[in-house]
C-alpha positions as a Python dict, from the first residue, in 0.01 Angstrom:
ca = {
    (1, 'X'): (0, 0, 0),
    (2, 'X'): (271, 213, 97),
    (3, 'X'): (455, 154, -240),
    (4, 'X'): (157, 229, -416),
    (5, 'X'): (142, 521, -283),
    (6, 'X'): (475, 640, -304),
    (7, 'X'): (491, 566, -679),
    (8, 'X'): (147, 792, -695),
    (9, 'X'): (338, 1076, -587),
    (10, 'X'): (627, 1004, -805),
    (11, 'X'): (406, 1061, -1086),
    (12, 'X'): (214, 1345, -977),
    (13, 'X'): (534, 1509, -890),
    (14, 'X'): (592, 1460, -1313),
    (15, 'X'): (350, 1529, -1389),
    (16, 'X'): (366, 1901, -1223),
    (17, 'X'): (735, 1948, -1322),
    (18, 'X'): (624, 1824, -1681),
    (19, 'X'): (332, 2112, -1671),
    (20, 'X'): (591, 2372, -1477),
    (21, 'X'): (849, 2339, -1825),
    (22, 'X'): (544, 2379, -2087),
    (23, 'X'): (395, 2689, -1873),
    (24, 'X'): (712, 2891, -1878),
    (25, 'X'): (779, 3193, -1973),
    (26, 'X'): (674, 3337, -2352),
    (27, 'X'): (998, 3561, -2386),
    (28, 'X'): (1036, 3905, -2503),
    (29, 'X'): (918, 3871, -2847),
    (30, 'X'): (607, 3680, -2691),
    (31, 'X'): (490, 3921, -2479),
    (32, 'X'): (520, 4186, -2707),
    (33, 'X'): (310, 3996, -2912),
    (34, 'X'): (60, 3963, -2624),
    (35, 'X'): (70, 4345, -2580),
    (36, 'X'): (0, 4396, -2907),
    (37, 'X'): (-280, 4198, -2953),
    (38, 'X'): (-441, 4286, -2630),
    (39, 'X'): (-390, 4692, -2756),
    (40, 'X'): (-583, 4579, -3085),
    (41, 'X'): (-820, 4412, -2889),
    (42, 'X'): (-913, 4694, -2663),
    (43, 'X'): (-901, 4943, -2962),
    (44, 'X'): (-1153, 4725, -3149),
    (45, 'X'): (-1388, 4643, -2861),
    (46, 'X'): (-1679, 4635, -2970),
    (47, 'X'): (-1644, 4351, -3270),
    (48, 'X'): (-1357, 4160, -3084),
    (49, 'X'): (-1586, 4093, -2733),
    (50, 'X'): (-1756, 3847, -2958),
    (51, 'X'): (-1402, 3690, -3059),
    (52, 'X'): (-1250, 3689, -2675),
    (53, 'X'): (-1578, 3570, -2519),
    (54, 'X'): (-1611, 3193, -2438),
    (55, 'X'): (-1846, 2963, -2293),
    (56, 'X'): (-1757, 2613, -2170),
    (57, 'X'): (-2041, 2373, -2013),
    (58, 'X'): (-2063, 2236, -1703),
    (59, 'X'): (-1891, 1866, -1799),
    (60, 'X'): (-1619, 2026, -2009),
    (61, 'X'): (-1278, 2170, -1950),
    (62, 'X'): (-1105, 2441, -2153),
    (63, 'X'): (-693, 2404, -2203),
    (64, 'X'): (-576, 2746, -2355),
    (65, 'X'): (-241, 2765, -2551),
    (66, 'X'): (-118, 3123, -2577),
    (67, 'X'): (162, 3107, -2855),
    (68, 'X'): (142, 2723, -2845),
    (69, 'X'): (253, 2751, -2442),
    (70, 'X'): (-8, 2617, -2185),
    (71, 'X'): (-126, 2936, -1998),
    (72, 'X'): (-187, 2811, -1647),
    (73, 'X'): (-164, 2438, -1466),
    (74, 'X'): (-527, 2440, -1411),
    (75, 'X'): (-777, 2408, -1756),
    (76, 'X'): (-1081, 2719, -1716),
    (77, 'X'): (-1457, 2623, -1681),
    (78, 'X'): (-1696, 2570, -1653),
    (79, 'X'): (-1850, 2887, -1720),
    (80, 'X'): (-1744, 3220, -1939),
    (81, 'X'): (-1408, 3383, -1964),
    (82, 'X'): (-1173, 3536, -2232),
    (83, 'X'): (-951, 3504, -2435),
    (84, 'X'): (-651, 3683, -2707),
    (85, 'X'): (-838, 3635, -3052),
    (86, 'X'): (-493, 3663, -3181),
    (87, 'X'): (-275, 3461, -2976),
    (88, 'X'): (-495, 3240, -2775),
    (89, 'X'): (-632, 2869, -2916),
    (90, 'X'): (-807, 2659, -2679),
    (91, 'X'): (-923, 2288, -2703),
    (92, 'X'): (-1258, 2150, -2488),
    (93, 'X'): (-1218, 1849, -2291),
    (94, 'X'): (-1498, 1626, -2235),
    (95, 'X'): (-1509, 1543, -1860),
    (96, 'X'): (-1814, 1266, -1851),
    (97, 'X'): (-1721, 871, -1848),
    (98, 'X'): (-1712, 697, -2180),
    (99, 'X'): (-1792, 351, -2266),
    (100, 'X'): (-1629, 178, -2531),
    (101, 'X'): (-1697, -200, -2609),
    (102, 'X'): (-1347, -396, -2642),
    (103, 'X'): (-1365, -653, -2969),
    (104, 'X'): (-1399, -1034, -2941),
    (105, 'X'): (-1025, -1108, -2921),
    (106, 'X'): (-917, -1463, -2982),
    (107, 'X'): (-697, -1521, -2709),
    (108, 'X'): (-457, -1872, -2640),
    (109, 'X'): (-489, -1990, -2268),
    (110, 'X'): (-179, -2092, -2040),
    (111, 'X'): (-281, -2479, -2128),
    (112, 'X'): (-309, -2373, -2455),
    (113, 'X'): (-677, -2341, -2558),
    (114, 'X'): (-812, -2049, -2816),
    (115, 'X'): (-1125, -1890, -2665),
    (116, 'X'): (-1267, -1569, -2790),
    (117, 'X'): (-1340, -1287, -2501),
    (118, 'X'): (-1496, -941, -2542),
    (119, 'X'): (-1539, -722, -2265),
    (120, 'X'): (-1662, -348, -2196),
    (121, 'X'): (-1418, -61, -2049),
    (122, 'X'): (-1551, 257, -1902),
    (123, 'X'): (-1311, 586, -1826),
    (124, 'X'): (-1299, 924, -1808),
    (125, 'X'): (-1094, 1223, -1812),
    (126, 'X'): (-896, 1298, -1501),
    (127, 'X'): (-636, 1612, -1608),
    (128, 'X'): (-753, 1778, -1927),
    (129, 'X'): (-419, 1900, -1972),
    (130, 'X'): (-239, 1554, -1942),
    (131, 'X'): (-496, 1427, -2194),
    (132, 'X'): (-427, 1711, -2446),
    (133, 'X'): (-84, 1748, -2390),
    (134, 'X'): (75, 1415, -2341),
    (135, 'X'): (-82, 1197, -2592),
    (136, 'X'): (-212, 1273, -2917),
    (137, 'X'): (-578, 1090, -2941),
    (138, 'X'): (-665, 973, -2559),
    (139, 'X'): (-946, 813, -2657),
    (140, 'X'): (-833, 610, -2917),
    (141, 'X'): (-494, 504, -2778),
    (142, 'X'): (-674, 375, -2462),
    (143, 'X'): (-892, 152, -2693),
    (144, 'X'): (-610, 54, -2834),
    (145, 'X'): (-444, -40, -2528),
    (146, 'X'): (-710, -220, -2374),
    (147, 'X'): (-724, -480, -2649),
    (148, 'X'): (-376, -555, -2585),
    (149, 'X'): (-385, -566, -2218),
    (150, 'X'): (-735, -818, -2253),
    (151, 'X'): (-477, -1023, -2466),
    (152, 'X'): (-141, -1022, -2213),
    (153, 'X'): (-430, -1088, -1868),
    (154, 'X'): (-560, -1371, -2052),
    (155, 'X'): (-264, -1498, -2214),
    (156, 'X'): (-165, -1623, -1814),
    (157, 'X'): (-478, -1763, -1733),
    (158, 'X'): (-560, -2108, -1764),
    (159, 'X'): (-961, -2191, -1959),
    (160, 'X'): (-1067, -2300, -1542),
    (161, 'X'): (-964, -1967, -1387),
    (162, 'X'): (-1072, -1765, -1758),
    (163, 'X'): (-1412, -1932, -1701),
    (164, 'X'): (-1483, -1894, -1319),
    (165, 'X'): (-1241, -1628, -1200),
    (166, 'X'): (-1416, -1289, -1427),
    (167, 'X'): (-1442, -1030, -1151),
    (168, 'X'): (-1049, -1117, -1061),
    (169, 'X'): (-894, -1083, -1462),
    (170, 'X'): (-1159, -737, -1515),
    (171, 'X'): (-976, -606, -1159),
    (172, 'X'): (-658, -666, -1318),
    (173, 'X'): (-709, -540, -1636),
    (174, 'X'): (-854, -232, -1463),
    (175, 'X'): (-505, -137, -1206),
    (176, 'X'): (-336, -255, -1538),
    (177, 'X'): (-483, 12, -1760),
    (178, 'X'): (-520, 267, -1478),
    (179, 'X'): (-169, 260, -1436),
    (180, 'X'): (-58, 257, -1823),
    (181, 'X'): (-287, 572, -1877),
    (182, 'X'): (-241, 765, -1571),
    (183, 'X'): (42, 962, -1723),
    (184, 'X'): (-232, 1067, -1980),
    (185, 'X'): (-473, 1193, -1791),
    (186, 'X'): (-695, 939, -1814),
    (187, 'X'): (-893, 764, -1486),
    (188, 'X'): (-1010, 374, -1566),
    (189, 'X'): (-1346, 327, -1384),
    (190, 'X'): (-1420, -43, -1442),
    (191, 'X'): (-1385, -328, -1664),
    (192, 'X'): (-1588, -546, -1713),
    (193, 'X'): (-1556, -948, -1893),
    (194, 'X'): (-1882, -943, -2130),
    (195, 'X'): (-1859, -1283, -2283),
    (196, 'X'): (-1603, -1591, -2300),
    (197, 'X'): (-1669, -1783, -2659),
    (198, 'X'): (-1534, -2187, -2684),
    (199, 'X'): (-1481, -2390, -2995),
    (200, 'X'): (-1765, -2666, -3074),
    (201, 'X'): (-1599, -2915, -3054),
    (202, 'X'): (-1481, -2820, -2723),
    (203, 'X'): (-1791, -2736, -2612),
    (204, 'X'): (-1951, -3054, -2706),
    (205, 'X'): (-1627, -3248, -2522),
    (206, 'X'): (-1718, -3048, -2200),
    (207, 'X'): (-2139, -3145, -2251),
    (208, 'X'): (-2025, -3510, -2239),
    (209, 'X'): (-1804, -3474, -1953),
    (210, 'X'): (-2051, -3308, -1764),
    (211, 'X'): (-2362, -3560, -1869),
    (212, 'X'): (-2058, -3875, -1840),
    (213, 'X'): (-2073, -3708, -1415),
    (214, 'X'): (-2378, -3680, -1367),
    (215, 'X'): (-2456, -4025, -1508),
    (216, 'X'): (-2219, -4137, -1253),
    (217, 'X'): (-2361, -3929, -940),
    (218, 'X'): (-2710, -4121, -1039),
    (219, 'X'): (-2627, -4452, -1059),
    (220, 'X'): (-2417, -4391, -723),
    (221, 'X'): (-2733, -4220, -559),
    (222, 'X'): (-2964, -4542, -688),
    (223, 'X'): (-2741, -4785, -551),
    (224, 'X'): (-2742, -4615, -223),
    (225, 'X'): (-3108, -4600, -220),
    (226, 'X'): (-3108, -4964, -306),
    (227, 'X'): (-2855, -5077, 15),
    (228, 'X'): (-3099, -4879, 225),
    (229, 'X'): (-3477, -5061, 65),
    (230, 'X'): (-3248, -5426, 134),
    (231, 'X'): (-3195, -5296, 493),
    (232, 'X'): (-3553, -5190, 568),
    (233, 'X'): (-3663, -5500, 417),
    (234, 'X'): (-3462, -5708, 644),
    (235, 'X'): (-3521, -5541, 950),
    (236, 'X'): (-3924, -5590, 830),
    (237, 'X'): (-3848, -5924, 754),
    (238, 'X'): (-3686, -5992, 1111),
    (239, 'X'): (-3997, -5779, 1314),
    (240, 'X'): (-4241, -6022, 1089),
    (241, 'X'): (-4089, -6370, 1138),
    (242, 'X'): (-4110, -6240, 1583),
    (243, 'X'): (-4511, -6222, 1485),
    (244, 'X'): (-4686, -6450, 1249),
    (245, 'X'): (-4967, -6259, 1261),
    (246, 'X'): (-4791, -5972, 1103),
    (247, 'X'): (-4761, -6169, 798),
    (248, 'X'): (-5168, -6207, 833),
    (249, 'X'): (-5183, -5883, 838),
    (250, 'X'): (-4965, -5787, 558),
    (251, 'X'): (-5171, -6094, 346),
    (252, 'X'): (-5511, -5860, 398),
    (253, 'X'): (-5321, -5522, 329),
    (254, 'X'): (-5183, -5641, 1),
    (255, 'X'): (-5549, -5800, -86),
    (256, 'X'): (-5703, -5449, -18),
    (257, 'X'): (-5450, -5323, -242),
    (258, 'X'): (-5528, -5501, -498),
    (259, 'X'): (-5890, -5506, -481),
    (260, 'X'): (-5868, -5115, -467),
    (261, 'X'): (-5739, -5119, -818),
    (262, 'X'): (-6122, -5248, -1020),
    (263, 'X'): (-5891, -5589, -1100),
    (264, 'X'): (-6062, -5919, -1238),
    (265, 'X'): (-5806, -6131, -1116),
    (266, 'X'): (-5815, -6177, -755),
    (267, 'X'): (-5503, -6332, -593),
    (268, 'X'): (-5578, -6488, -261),
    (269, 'X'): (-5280, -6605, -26),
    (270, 'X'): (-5162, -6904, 105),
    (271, 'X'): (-4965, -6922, 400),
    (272, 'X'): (-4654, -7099, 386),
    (273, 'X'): (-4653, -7316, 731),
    (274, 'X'): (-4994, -7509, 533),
    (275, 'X'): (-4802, -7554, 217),
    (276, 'X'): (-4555, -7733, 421),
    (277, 'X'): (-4775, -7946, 633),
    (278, 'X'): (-4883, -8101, 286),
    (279, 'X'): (-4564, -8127, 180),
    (280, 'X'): (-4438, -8371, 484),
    (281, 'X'): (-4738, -8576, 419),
}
């Protein structure tokens, strides 16, 4: 945590000796260049107001360049204020988080499978400056960069932890990113895994393997349940030969069973102990 935070202020302190060197000073031919527009600009009033004026919205920043120099370490806005018409350019920078969806990219696993993974990456603007100064296109080189950082994540993964383990590979694609575009003023919000894309044939491999287990938890749960019915059944068979009655009893049970169904056959039982009285005679 400590480190972390050590290396933060490393590159804030940049960062502000980076802006210091661009915001120095215009020279002597500069700011007579200054003077000179600002005395045209006061002499013409009345038509240049509507050149110095400027309005920036509430979600956008305004970086001013005054002879290509950065005027100030802080962008202006939101609001009105003016500007040289002769020396002064400004660019607007969009403040509010953007959402860009990253492309399926086929991707080979540690163990050396090729799945295709797509994901969504939302960021924003942090220093307007930074993001104007520092890189050319911040938008599109973060885009960019997040398709190749989906591809190094994944490329250590194995297909198990690509499959199960999402929320972990989005949080490090997220301090992965944040960190590679910090020094352009960018801020990484969240990432997010969308969708994780097998072969067929893998796919139908996996199917079996799974129907192949639980084949094999069902025939283990049936024999289970068919240990347990032969140990009722004894333990009925052991309470029955105490009482012969019993068997009686379950004779007349099984009758009314049977008679309850509308049958035309009716089975009526013998009990064994007669059978066998005959059969010594």
């Amino acid at each position: 945590m400590e480190d972390q935070m050590e290396s933060q202020k490393r590159r804030q302190e940049s960062k502000d000796a980076l802006i210091s060197e661009r915001t120095g000073s215009l020279g002597c031919l500069g700011w007579f260049i200054v003077i000179l527009s600002g005395f045209f600009t006061v002499l013409l009033f009345p038509i240049t107001v509507w050149f110095c004026l400027k309005i920036v919205q509430e979600y956008e920043r305004a970086v001013i360049f005054r002879l290509g120099r950065i005027i100030d370490k802080k962008p202006k806005g939101p609001g009105i204020f003016f500007i040289l018409p002769c020396t002064d350019s400004l660019v607007k920078v969009d403040l509010r988080t953007v959402s860009f969806d990253i492309p399926p990219q086929e991707i080979l696993t540690k163990d050396s499978v090729t799945v295709s993974v797509d994901g969504v990456v939302y960021f924003r603007v942090s220093d307007p400056i930074a993001s104007v100064a520092n890189v050319t296109n911040a938008d599109f080189s973060t885009r960019l960069l997040a398709q190749t950082t989906l591809r190094n994540v994944l490329g250590t993964k194995n297909l198990a932890e690509v499959l199960s383990d999402r929320e972990g590979i989005a949080h490090s694609m997220q301090s992965n990113l944040d960190e590679a575009t910090d020094n352009w003023g960018i801020k990484v919000e969240r990432v997010e895994i969308k969708d994780v894309k097998l072969p067929f044939q893998l796919q139908r491999a996996m199917a079996a393997e799974a129907e192949a287990a639980r084949e094999a938890r069902a025939k283990v749960i049936a024999a289970e349940g068919e240990m347990n019915a032969s140990r009722a059944l004894k333990e009925a068979s052991l309470v029955i030969a105490e009482s012969p009655s019993a068997l009686q009893l379950r004779y007349l049970q099984t009758l009314n069973t049977i008679a309850a169904e509308k049958n035309s056959t009716i089975i009526f039982p013998l009990p064994m102990d007669v059978i066998s009285h005959f059969m010594r005679k």
